[in-house]
N, C-alpha and C positions, 0 to 999 in steps of 0.2 A: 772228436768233440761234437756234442749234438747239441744245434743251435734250439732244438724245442726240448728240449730237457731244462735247458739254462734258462730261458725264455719261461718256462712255467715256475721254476725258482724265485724268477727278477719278481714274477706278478704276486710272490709270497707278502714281501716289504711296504705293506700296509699293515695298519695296527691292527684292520678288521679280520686280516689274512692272517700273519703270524701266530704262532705260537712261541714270540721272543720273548722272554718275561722280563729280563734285565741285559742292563749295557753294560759290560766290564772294562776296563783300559787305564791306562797312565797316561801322565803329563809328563812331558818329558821338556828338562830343559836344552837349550844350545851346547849347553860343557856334556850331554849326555846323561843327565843325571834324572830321576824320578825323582818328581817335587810333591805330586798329587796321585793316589791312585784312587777310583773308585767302585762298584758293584749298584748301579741304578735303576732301580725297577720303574720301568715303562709304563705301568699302572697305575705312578705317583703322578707321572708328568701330563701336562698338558696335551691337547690330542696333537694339536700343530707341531711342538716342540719333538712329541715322538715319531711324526710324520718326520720332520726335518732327520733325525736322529737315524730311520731307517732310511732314506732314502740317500743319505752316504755313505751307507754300508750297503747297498745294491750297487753302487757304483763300481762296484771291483766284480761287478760280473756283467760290466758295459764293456765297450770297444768292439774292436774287429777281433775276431777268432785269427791268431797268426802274425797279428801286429800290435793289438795292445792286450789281448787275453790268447794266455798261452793256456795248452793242455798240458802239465806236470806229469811226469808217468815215473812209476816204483818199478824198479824189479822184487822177482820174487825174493832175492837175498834181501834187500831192504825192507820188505814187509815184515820177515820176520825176525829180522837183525838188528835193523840201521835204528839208533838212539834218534835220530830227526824221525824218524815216520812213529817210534813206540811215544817219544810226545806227543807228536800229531795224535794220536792213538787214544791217550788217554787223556787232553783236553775234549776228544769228541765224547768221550764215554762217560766223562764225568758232566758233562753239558757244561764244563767249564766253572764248577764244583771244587777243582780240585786244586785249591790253592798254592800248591807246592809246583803243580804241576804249570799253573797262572805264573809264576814267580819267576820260574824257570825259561820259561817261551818271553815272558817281558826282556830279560838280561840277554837271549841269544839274537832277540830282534835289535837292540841297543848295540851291543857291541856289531855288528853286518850292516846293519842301513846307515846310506850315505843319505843323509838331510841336513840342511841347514836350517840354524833356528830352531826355535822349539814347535814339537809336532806332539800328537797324542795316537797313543795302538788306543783301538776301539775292538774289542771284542764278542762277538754276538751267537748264541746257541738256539738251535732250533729242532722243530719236531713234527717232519708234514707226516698228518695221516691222509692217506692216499686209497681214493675208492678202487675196486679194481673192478678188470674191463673184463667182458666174455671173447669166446674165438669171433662172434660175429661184431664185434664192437662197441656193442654197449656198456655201460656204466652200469655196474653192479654195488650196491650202496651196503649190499653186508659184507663186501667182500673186503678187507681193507688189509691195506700193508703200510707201514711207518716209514720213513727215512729223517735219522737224524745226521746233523750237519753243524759246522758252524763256519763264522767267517769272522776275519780280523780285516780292518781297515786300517789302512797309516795315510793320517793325513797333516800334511802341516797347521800350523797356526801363525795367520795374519793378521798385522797388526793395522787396524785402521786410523787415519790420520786424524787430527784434532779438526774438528769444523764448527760455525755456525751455527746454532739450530734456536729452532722455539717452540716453547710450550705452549699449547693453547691453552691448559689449565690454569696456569698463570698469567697464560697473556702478556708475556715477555720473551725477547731474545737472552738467548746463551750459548756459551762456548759447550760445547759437546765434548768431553775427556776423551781420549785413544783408547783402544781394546781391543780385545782378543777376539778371533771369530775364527770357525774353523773351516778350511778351505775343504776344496777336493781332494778325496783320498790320489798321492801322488802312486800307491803301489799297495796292493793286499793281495788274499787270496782265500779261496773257499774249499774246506775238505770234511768228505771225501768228495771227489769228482760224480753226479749224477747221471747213470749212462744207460736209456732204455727206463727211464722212471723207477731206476736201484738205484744204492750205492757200489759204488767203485773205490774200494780200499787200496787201489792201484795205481789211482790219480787223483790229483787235484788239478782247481782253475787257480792259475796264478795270472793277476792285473798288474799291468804298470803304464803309468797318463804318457810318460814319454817314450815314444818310437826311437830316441836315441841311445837313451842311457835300459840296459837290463839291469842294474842293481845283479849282477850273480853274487856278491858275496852274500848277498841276501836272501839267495833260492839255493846258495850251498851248506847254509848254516841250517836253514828250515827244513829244507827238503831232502838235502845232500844229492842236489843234482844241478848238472849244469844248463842253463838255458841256452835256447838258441841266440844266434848273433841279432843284434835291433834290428828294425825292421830299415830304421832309415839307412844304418850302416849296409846292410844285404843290398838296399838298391847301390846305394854309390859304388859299393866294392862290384857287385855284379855291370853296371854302367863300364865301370874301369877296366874290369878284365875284357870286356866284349873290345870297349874303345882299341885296347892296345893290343888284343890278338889280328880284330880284324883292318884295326891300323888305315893304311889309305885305302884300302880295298870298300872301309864303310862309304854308303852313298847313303843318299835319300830314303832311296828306295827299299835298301836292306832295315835302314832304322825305322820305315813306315813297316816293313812286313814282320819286324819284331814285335814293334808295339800291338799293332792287329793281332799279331797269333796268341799273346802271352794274356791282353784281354778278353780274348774270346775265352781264354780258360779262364779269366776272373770271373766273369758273365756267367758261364756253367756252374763254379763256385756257389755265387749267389744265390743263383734258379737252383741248385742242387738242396739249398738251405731247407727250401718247401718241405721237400720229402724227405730228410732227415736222412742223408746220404752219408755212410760209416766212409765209403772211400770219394774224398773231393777231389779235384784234377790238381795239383802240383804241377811246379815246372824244375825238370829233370835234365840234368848233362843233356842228356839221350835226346831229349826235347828240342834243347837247342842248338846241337850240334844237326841234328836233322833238317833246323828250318834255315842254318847256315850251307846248307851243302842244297838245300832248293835255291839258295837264295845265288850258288857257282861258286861261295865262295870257296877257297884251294885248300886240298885236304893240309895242306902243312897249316897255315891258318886254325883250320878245326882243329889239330891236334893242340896246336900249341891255346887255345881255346882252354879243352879240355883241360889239358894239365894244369891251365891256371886257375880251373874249377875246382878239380882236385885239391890243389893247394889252399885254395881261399876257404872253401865250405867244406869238403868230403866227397869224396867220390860217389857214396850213396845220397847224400844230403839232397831232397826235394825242397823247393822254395817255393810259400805260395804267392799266387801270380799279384796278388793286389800290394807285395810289398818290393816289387821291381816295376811297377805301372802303373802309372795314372790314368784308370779307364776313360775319365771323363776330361782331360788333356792331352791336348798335344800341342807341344812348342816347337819353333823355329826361334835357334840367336846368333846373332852375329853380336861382335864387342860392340854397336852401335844401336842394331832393332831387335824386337823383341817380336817374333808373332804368333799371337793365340789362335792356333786353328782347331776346329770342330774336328774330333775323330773320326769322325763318319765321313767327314768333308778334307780329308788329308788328299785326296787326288788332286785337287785344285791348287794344289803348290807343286810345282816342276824347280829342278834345276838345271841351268842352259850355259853354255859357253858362250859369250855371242863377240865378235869381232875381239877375239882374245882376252873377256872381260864378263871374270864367275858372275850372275844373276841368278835370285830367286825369284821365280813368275808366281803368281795367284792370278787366276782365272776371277775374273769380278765379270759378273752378267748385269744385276744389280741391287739396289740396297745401300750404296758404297757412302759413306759418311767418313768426314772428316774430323775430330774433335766437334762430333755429334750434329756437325753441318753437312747437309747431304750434296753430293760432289758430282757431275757428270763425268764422264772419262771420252775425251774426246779425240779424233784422227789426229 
């Protein structure tokens, strides 16, 4: 997934940018039913309103790459076989034109998505012409090449509560009636996948708001492919296996040199984003079985590690690092404290045995505040 490919995409979802001409989608109610469908041209609507209109259909190509934007990948039997990618197929080619074809992706999105309540698919076609560049980098303005595209949005519809209000045209209070307003897209996706400023009929980007739940019956009906496990799930289970492989063996010290190593590769991650890096650092068995065997712990321990990694994810499955670590946390708990320390600043907490009675020490020089009263620490 190339984070400047997506990025010169998102900056399409201005009206002065696009080439959207109309917003396709249903209404969908809570029994599952389509109440409303409609084909709205952009060029009718207000500028604000079209503003609002694309900028929740960019929203399915926000989040993190890994944890809330996944990269979709086809094999070649599915490109040229699988009945999920020859729809995909022919919504892109007919720019979403092709009503039979609109009909058919409304009914397979209906029966697979778990929502509650009534929500609306929003569907959107596009068409970047794209200048092209020379070997030494410049922008060549006869040189051009197309990429079309489109993207669908699923987002719920919230219902706002009755209130208050007043007119100034009247110069009176009133009760304000409840309505409909349409939230954040909970899950969509954009195809084909844009890779090196082409299309990629090989992939798509698939969005979903929640790190818990992946919706797969809804990237097996579209896609016919399975996504990876949520991001929130991947840490807890990854948390679990580490916790009961290395059992009492874990210290302080082993959970400070995990978190350290596993962020330093989110950190490269990141920095790698600049330059548009095809291979980002992943965390592998191999990974961290390595930084358990720095860390002494006993090859039975690692083994039984492994095998619980094998079992949970795959044996070859790479995890990336930003959905096992909180680079910008680090906690200490016990059933009674709770403490936020700085990652940079985790050496400043030790754990000591003292006169037969476990303590966590933090190093306080100063600074030291107590519910925001500042405290001396005296002999």
């Amino acid at each position: 997934m190339h984070t400047k490919d997506i990025a010169e995409i998102r900056r399409r979802f201005r009206p002065e940018k696009s080439n959207i001409a109309r917003i396709r989608g249903c209404y969908v109610n809570e029994a599952n039913e389509i109440i409303a469908t409609f084909n709205q041209s952009l060029g009718l609507m207000d500028e604000d309103e079209a503003g609002e209109l694309l900028s929740i259909l960019k929203k399915v190509l926000s989040g993190t790459p890994g944890k809330n934007l996944h990269d979709i990948r086809f094999s070649t039997h599915q490109v040229l076989e699988d009945e999920a990618h020859r729809l995909l197929t022919a919504l892109r080619k007919s720019g979403l034109d092709d009503d039979e074809a609109v009909k058919t992706f409304y009914s397979k999105v209906i029966e697979a998505v778990q929502m509650e309540g009534n929500y609306m698919i929003l569907l959107a076609a596009d068409r970047y012409d794209m200048a092209g560049y020379g070997a030494d980098g410049t922008k060549q303005e006869d040189s051009t090449k197309s990429f079309s595209y489109f993207v669908c949005s699923i987002c719920p519809l919230k219902q706002t509560r009755p209130a208050l209000g007043y007119l100034a045209e009247e110069n009176r209070f009133c009760n304000l009636a409840s309505d409909w307003v349409i939230a954040a897209p909970e899950l969509g996706f954009m195809f084909p996948a844009f890779s090196h400023r082409a299309a990629d009929i090989y992939g798509a980007y698939y969005y979903t708001r929640s790190t818990s739940q992946s919706q797969s019956a809804f990237a097996q009906s579209i896609f016919g492919s399975e996504l990876p496990m949520p991001a929130t799930v991947q840490k807890e289970t990854f948390s679990a296996i580490l916790a009961e492989s290395v059992a009492e063996d874990c210290s302080y010290e082993i959970a400070q040199t995990v978190h350290e190593q596993i962020s330093a590769l989110a950190e490269v991650k990141k920095a790698a984003r600049d330059d548009d890096e095809d291979e980002l650092p992943l965390v592998s068995k191999k990974l961290v079985c390595s930084i358990l065997e720095d860390c002494g712990i006993s090859e039975g321990r690692i083994n039984t590690f492994a095998e619980r990694y094998d079992s949970e994810f795959g044996a070859a499955t790479e995890l990336p690092p930003v959905n096992l670590v909180d680079r910008g946390r680090f906690a200490v708990k016990t059933p009674d404290v709770v403490i936020q320390v700085n990652p940079e600043a985790s050496d400043l907490v030790q754990t000591r045995i003292i006169d037969g009675e476990k303590y966590i020490l933090i190093r306080a020089e100063a600074g030291v505040e107590v519910n925001g009263l500042p405290i001396k620490i005296r002999d």
